[in-house]
C-alpha positions in Angstrom: -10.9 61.2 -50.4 -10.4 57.7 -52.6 -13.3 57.1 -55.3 -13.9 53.4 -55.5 -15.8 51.9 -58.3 -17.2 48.6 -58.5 -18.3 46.8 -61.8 -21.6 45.1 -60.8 -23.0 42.5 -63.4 -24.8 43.2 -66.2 -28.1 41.8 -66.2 -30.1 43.8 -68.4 -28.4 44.3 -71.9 -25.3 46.7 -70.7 -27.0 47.7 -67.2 -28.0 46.6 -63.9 -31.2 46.5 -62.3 -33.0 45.4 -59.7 -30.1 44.6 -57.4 -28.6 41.9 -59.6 -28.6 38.0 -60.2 -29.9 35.6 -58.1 -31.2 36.9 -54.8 -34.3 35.8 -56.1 -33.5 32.3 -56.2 -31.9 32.1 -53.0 -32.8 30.4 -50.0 -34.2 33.3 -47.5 -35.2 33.0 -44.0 -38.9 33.3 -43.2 -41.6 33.6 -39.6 -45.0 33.1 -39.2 -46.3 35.1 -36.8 -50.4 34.7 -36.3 -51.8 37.5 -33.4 -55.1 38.1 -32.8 -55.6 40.1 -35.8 -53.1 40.7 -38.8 -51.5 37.9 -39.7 -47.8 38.3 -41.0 -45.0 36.4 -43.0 -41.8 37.9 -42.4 -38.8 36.6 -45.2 -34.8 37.2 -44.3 -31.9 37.5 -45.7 -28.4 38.1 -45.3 -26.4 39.0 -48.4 -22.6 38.7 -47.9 -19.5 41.6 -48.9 -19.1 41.2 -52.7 -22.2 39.1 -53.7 -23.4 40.4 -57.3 -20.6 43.2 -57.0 -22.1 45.3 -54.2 -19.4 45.9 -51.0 -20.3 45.5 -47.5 -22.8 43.5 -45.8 -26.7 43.6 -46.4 -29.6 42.7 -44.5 -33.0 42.1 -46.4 -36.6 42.2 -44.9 -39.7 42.0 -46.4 -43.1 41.7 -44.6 -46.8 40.6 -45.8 -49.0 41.6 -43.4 -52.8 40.7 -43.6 -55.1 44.0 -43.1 -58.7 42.7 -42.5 -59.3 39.6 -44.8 -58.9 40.9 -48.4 -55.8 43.1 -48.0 -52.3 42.7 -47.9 -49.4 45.4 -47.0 -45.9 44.6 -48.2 -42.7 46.2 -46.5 -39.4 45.8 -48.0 -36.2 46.6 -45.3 -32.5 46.5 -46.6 -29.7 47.3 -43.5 -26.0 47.7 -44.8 -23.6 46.7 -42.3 -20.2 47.4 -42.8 
């Protein structure tokens, strides 16, 4: 068995977090789906083999999803494809 390292970007100080730089200010896919009852936003994205250091492909999903009027459940999906 090979061990393969891969030097991600630093993005806080000498580590990285939170996935890395940028996915944030990208341009994601979104639906608005409005049943009867709970209302939900769903956001896409597809980040591409080698973005922000990581290998392979990724999926992202995250979903708001209204629960009666003053609530709010967020889901957060991630699917690697290789």
């Amino acid at each position: 068995m090979e061990i393969i390292f891969f030097q991600l970007p630093k993005n806080d100080g000498e580590n990285h977090i939170h996935g890395g730089i940028g996915t944030d200010m990208k341009v994601w896919n979104f639906k608005l789906k409005i049943p009867i009852k709970n209302l939900k936003l769903i956001f896409s994205f597809f980040d591409s083999d080698g973005d922000n250091g990581y290998p392979g492909n990724m999926k992202l999903h995250v979903t708001y999803k209204q629960i009666m009027k003053i609530m709010c459940h967020i889901s957060l999906k991630r699917l690697v494809i290789n």
